[in-house]
N, C-alpha and C positions, 0 to 999 in steps of 0.2 A: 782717037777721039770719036771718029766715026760710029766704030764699034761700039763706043759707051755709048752713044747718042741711039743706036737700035736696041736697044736693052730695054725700056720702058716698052716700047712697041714690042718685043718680043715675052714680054712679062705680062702686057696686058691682052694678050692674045692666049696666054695659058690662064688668063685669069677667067677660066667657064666654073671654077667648081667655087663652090660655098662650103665651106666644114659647116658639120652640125645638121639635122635634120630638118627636113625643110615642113613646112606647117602644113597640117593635112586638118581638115574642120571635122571634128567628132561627129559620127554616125549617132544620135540620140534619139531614141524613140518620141516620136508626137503623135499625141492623141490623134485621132481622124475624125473625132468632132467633141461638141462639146455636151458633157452631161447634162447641163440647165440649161439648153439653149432654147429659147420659146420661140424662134423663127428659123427660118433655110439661113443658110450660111451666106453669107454676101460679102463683098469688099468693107473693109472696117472704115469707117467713115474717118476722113483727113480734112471734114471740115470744122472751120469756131466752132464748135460743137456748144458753147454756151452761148451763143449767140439767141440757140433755141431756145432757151428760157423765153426770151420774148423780152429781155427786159435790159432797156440801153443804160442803166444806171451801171447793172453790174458788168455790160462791156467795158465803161468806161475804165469801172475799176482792175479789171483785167488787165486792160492797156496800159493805166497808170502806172501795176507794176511790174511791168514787162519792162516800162522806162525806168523805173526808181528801185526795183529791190534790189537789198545791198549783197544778198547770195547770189542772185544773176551776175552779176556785175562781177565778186569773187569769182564765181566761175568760168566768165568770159575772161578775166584776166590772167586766168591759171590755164587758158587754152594757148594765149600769146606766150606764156613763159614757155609754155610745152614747145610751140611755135619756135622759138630762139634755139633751146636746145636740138631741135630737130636738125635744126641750119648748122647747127656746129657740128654735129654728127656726119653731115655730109659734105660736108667742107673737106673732113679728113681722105675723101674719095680723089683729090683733087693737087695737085702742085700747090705749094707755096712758096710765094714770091714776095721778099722785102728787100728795103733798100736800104744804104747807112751810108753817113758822111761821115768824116772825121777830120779835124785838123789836128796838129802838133807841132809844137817847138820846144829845142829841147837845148840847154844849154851844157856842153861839157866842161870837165877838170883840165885845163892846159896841162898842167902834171901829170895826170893819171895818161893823158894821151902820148907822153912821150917825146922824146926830140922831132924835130921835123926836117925834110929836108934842107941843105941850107939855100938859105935864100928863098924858102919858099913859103906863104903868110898863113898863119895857121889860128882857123875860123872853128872856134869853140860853139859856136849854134846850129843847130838842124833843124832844118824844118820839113814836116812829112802831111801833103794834102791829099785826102783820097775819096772815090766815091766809088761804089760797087752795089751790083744788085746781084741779090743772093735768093737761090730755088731748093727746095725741099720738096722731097717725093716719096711718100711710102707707097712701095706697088702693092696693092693689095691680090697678094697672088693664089690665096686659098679661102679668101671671102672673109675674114674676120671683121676688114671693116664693113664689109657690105652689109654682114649679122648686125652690127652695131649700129649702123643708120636702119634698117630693116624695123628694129627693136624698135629703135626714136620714134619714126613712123606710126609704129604702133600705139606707143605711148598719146602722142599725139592725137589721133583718132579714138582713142580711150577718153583723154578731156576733154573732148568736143561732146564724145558720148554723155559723159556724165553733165556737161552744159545742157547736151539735152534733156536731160534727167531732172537737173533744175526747175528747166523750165515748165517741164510736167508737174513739177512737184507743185511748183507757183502756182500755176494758173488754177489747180485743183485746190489748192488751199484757197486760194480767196474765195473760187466759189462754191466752197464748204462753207466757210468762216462766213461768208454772207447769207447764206442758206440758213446757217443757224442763231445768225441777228435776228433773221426775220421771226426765226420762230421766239425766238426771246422777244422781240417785239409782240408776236401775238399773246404769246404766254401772257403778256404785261399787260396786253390790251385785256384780256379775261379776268384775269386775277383783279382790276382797277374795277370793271364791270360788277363782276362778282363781290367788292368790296362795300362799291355803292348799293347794291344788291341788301348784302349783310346788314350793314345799317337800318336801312330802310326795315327789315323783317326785326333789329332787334326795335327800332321804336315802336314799332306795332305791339311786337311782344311788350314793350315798357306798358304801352297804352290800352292793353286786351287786363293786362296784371291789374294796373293801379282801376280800373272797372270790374275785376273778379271775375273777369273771364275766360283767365285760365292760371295756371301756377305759378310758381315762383321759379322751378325747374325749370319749364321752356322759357325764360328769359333767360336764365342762365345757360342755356344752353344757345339759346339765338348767340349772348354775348359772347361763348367760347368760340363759335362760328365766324363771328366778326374780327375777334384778337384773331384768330389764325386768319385770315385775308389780309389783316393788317400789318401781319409779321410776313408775310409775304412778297408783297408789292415791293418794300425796299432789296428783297433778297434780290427778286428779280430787276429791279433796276441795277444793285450791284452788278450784277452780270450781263445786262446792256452794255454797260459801261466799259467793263472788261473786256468786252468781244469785241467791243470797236477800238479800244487798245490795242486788241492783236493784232487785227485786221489795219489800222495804220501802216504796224510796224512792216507784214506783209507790202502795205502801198510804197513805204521806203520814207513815211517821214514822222513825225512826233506825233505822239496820242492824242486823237481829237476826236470828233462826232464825223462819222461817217455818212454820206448819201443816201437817202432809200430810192428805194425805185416801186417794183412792183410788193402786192402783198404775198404771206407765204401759198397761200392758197389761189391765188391767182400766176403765179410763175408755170409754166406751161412742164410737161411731162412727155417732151420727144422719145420716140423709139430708136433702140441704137441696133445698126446692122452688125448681125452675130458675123465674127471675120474667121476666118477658118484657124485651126492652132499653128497649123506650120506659117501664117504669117507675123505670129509672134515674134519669130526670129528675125525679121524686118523689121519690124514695127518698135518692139522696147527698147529703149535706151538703155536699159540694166544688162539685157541681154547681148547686145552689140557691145557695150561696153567691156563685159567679163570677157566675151570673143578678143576682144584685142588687147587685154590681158595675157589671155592664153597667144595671142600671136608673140607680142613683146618676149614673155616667158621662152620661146619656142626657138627663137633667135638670139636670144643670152643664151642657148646652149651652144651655137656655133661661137659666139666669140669667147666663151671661155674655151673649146676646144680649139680655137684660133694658138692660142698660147702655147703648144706643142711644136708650131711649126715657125720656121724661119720669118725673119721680118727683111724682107729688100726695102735699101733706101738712098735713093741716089740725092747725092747736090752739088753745087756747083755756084760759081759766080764768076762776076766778069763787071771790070770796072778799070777803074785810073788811077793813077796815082804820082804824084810829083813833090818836088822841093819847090815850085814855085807854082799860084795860082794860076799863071797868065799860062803856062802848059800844060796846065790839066787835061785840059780833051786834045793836046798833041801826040801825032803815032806814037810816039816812043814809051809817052808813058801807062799804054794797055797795061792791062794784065787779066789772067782768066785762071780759073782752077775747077776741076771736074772728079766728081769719086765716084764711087759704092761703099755700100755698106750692109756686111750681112749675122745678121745678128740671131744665135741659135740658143734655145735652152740647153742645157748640159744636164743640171743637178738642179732640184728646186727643193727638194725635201719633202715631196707632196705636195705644193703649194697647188699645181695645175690640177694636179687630180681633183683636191680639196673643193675647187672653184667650178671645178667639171659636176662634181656631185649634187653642191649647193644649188646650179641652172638645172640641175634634172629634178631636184626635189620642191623647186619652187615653181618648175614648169606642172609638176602634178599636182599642188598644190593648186594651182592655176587652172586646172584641167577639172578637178573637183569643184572651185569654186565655179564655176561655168555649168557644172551638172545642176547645182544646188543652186543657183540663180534661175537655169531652166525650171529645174521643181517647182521653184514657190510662185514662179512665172502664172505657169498654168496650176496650180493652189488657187493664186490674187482673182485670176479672173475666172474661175468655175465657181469660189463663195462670190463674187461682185454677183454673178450671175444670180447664183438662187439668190441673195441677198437681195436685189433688185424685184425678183418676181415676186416674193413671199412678202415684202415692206408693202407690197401694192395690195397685196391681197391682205394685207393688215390695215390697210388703212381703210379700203371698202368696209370690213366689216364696223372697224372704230366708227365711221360717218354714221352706219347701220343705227351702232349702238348710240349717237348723237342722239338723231334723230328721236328713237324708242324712248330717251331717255326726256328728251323735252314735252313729248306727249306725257310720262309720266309725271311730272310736275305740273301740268298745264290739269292733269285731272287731282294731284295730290291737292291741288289751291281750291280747286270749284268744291272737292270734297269738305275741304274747312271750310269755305266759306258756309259751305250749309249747315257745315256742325256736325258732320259724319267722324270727323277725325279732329288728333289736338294737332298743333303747330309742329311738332315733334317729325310728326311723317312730309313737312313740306320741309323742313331741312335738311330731311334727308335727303332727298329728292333733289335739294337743288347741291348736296356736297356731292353726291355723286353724278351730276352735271358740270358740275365742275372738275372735277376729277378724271372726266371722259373726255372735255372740251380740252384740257392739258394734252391727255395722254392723244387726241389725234392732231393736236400738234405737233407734238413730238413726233409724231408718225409720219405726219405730212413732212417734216423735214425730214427725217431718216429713210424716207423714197426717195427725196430730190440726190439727198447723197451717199446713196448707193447708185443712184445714176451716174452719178460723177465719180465714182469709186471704179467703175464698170468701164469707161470711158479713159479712164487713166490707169486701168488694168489694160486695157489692150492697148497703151502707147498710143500711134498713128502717127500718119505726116501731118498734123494739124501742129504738132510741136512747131517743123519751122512757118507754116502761115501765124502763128503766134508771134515767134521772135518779128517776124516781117514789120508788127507792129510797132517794133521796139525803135528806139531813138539810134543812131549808128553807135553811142557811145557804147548801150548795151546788146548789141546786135555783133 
């Protein structure tokens, strides 16, 4: 017994090898800096980065769904499942130990037992009471299970990733999706302007008409002016309306009117420090995550080639056993029993091979999706980059063209009023004021969220100051 008893010790002292190749991080080319970058390279910023907007409405809403949305929450909970399977994985590293009771009574056939001797009283019941604790041990002598908790692990660290990834995703949509309330709110505020606008120019034209002072056309044409404002305004409110529908669902609870805070043109327009490409690989969640993809992947291939080789498994119990309760834990009634067990493939048909192939062809599958995650890595954040520089330098000129354009109506009006021109060229004037006052709205929002594109292209440690803010349910 001794000897069996040094066998786990002598098994797990040969247990230094792991089958299967052990994970080596792919050598992948990174840029050494970046194409669009318009400053020196600097540490990538790990702060609230929308904090700098300047506007506490849309922190709140940030925080609100850090606490409430219902893909966070999926996601943290699909970390805990990963979480459980990991623990089982390495359980298997480990002895097991259970226990069992049993009673029985058992009545026999007088007949079937036979004459007795004489004179002596023959008790047809038995009764058998027993209790034992039972150990299982697979040695893990060539690393299989260690590839298979290895994997777990992996996988594990993969959820978390993609948690991460959520919470990037989140925080970046709301403050999109609020970015472009606002601009819808401006659009609306224009378009409502522009409409009291329109009227006002067609009563004029009613009242310049019905005095003969100008045609029947420029009223007709004021009135075309005016339907189109007035077919607008509800368009745009439809889409008020929808935006803060989304944006709810974002916060985690039913469609309703959402908070404002600052206006679109008033939300502030911080600079983001350009981070170098090689901390990319730190920084995204997409990209850590694919990495431990490829670790998992890397470690199915030792435990499929685990399968080739012998499985050691000792057990053993030790307990009591008796025909009466009251001597159960007395000497006599011990009892103990101890093995091994060695269990080899022979013949499988392929089966190993088959399973060896599948871990190699999903490990490169794995290895490819990790290139092609890096790719579009640095893709996201070199267009965030021009994307960002070029929306700014679009929006100066649109302001440009604001401006040019109100001077021209300001002189199209003075011109009519003295009778140089008909009403025709003061409509124009102000449709295509209108028409510019949109398009740098739309502009002024597509700078704020290309800022936020840029921001959430280069990842950061701001993901977990984010979560920090989060309730422990969704933390």
């Amino acid at each position: 017994m001794r000897r069996l008893l040094l066998l786990p010790l002598c098994l797990s002292l040969a247990a230094c090898f792991n089958v299967g190749p052990d994970y080596q991080k792919p050598d992948e080319p990174v840029p050494e800096s970046w194409r669009f970058a318009e400053a020196e390279a600097a540490a990538i910023a790990n702060t609230r980065w929308w904090e700098q907007f300047g506007d506490p409405v849309l922190v709140r809403l940030i925080d609100q769904s850090l606490q409430q949305n219902k893909d966070l929450r999926i996601a943290t909970a699909s970390v805990e499942e990963y979480l459980g399977l990991y623990g089982v994985s390495a359980s298997s590293l480990f002895p097991q130990l259970g226990g069992t009771a049993s009673g029985q009574e058992q009545k026999s056939s007088i007949e079937a037992m036979g004459p007795s001797p004489a004179g002596a009283a023959v008790n047809p019941i038995t009764t058998n009471i027993q209790a034992t604790l039972n150990v299982s041990w697979e040695i893990d002598v060539w690393g299989r299970l260690r590839r298979a908790t290895e994997a777990a692990r992996a996988d594990l660290f993969s959820r978390e990733e993609n948690r991460r990834a959520v919470v990037l995703t989140l925080v970046t949509s709301v403050a999109r999706s609020y970015v472009q309330l606002r601009e819808l709110d401006l659009r609306l505020d224009i378009a409502r302007q522009t409409l009291a606008d329109r009227r006002e120019a067609y009563r004029i034209a009613q009242a310049r008409f019905a005095g003969e002072l100008n045609s029947e056309s420029e009223v007709r044409q004021a009135e075309s002016e005016l339907r189109n404002a007035e077919a607008l305004v509800p368009q745009l409110e439809k889409s008020v309306a929808q935006k803060e529908h989304e944006l709810s669902v974002l916060l985690g609870h039913n469609p309703a009117a959402v908070e404002r805070g600052l206006a679109l043109n008033e939300l502030r327009h911080p600079e983001v420090p350009m981070g170098l490409p090689s901390e990319l690989l730190q920084q995204r969640p997409d990209i850590r995550q694919a990495e431990q993809d490829l670790i998992a992947a890397n470690a199915r291939i030792g435990v499929a080639k685990g399968e080739y080789f012998p499985k050691f498994t000792i057990t053993g119990s030790v307990g009591n056993s008796s025909i009466d309760l009251s001597r159960l834990f007395a000497g006599p009634a011990g009892l103990w029993s101890y093995g091994a067990t060695l269990a080899v493939p022979l013949f499988t048909a392929g089966k190993i091979a088959g399973q060896v192939q599948q871990a190699n062809a999903k490990e490169q599958q794995a290895l490819f999706g990790y290139q092609r995650v890096l790719l579009n890595a640095f893709k996201e954040v070199e267009d965030a980059l021009v994307d960002n520089s070029r929306t700014r330098q679009q929006v100066t000129a649109q302001a440009g063209q604001v401006d040019a354009l109100r001077e021209y109506l300001r002189l199209a009006r003075l011109r009519y009023d003295n009778g140089y021109t008909n009403y025709l060229e003061v409509l124009d004037a102000q449709r295509n004021l209108f028409n510019v006052q949109l398009a740098l709205a739309q502009g002024r929002s597509s700078a704020l969220q290309a800022l936020i594109n840029l921001y959430k292209a280069f990842g950061g440690g701001w993901v977990e100051q984010a979560t920090a803010a989060a309730t422990p349910e969704a933390s």
